[in-house]
C-alpha positions as CSV (number, residue, x, y, z in Angstrom):
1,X,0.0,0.0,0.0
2,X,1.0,3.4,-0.7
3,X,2.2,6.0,1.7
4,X,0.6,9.7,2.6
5,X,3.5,10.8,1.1
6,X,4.8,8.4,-1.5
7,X,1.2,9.6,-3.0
8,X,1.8,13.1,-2.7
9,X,5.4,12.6,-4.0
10,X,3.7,10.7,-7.2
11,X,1.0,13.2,-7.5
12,X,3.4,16.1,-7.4
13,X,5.8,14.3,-9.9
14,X,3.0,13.5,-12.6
15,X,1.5,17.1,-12.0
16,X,5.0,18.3,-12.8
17,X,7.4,21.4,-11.5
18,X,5.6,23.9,-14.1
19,X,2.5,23.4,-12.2
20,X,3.9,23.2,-8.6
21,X,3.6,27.0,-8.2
22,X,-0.6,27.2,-9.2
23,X,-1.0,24.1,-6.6
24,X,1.2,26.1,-4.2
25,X,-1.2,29.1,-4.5
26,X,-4.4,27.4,-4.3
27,X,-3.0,24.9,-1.4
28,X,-1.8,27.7,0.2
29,X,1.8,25.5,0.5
30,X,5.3,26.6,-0.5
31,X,7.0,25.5,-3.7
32,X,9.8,24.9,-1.4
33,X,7.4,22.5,0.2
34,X,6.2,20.8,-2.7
35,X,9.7,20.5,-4.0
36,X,11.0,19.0,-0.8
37,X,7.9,16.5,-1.2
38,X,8.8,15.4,-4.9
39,X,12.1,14.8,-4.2
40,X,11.5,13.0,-1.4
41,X,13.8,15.6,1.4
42,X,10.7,15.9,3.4
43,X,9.4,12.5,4.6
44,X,7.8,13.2,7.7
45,X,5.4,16.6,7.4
46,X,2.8,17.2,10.0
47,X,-1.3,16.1,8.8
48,X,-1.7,20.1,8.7
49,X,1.0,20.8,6.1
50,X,-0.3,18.4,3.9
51,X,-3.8,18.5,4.4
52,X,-4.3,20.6,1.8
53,X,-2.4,19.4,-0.6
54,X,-4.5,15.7,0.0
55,X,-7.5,17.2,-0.5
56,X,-6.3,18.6,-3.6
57,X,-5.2,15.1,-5.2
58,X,-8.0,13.1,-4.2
59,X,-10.7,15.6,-5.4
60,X,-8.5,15.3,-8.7
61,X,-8.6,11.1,-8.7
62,X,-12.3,11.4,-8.0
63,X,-12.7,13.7,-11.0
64,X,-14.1,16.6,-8.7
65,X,-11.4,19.2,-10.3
66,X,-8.5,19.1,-12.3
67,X,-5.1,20.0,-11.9
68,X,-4.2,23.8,-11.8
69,X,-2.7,25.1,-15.0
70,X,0.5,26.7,-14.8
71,X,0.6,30.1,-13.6
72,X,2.2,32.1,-16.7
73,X,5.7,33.3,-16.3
74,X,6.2,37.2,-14.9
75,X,8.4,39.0,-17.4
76,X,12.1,39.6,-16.4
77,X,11.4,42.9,-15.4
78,X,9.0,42.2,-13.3
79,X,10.6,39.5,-11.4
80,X,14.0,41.7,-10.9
81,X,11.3,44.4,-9.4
């Protein structure tokens, strides 16, 4: 059977690092978080942390939602800024 967080790590993984920041933003995780997840440096987070991000993923498996598209990338004067 498969782990809280081997499924999040798998969910993140398929969902892919373009979409991690529009997940992070309706979550209301980090990136940093969801990276640490994917690559598997996190593998012990608290229910609260992740909560979100379960809720997420299995109203996506049951077909409730879909994945956030990516956000689109600020020009590179506006990141600098």
């Amino acid at each position: 059977m498969e782990t809280i967080v081997d499924y999040l790590k798998r969910n993140l993984r398929e969902a892919g690092p373009a979409r991690w920041a529009a997940i992070a933003r309706e979550t209301g995780c980090s990136v940093h978080l969801l990276r640490k997840l994917a690559y598997g440096d996190r593998d012990n987070p608290s229910v609260n942390t992740i909560q979100p991000l379960l809720d997420l993923f299995n109203a996506v498996d049951r077909g409730e939602r879909k994945l956030p598209e990516p956000l689109p990338e600020a020009p590179a004067s506006e990141a600098a800024a």
